[in-house]
N, C-alpha and C positions, 0 to 999 in steps of 0.2 A: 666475853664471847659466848654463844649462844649455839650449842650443834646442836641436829635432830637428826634421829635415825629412825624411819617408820619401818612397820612391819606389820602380818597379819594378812596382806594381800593372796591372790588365788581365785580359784578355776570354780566358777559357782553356779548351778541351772538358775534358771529365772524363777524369782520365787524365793531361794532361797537366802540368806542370811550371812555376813560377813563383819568381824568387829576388829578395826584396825586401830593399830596403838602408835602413837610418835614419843618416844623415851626422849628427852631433855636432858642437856648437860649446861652446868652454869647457874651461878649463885642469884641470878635476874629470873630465871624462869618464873617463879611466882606472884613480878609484877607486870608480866606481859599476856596482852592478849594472843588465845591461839585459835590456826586455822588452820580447816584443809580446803585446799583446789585440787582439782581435774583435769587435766588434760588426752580428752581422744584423739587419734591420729588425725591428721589434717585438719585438725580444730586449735581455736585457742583457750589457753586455759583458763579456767572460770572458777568462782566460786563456789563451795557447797557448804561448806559451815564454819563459825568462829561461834568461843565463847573467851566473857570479861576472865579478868585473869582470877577474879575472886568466883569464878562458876556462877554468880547471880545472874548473867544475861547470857543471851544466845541469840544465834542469828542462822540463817536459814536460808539458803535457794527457794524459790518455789517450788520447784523440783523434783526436792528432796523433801517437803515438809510432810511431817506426818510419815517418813520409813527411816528416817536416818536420828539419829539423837548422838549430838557430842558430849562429851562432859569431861572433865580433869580430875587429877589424885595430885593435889601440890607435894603430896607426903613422898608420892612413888615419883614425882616430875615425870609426870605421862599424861598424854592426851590422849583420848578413845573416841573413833566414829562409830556407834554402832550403824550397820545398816540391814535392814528386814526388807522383803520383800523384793528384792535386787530386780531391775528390768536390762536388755539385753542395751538399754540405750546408757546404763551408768558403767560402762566399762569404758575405762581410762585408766592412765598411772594417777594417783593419788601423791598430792605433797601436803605434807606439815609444814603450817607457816608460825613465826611469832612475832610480831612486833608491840609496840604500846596502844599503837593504834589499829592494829590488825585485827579487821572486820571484813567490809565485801571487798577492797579494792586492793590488787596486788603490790599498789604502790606504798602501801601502810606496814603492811609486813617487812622486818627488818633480816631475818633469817629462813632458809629453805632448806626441808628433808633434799634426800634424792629419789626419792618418790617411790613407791609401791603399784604394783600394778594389779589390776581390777577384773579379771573375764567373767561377761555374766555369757552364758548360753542360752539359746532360745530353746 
């Protein structure tokens, strides 16, 4: 069994900067891919980033590319989004996902944080 708990979320002008972590519990963590989605109110939740369980690959929204960077600590079992340059349109709750195959599509990921939540201000 596989729990995340995210955190790091909060109140940020536009512009600035935010790095959210999902802590890992579970002897699997370090051969599963991880992920974070999004979800804004009256929106569905979508992808923003996954990386291989081994940190070598990463994958990306368009979106997001080029302000957000994930990466993992298999040592600490923690996933990290950094995100720079935040716009008033990436405010959502944020979830950690992990599955084997856990990349863009929700259906891949096998476990779910309860998500974080995101306010950018204009």
């Amino acid at each position: 069994q596989v729990q995340l708990v995210e955190s790091g979320g909060g109140l940020v002008q536009a512009g600035g900067s935010l790095r959210l972590s999902c802590a890992a519990s579970g002897q699997t963590f370090s051969r599963r891919n991880m992920g974070w989605f999004r979800q804004a109110p009256g929106k569905e939740r979508e992808f923003v980033a996954a990386i291989s369980w081994s940190g070598g690959s990463t994958w990306y929204a368009d979106s997001v590319k080029g302000r957000f960077t994930i990466s993992r600590d298999n040592a600490k079992i923690t996933v990290y989004l950094q995100m720079n340059s935040l716009k008033p349109e990436d405010s959502a709750a944020y979830y950690c996902a992990a599955g084997f195959g856990c990349t863009y599509y929700e259906n891949e990921c096998s476990y779910w944080g309860q998500g974080t939540q995101v306010t950018v201000s204009s």
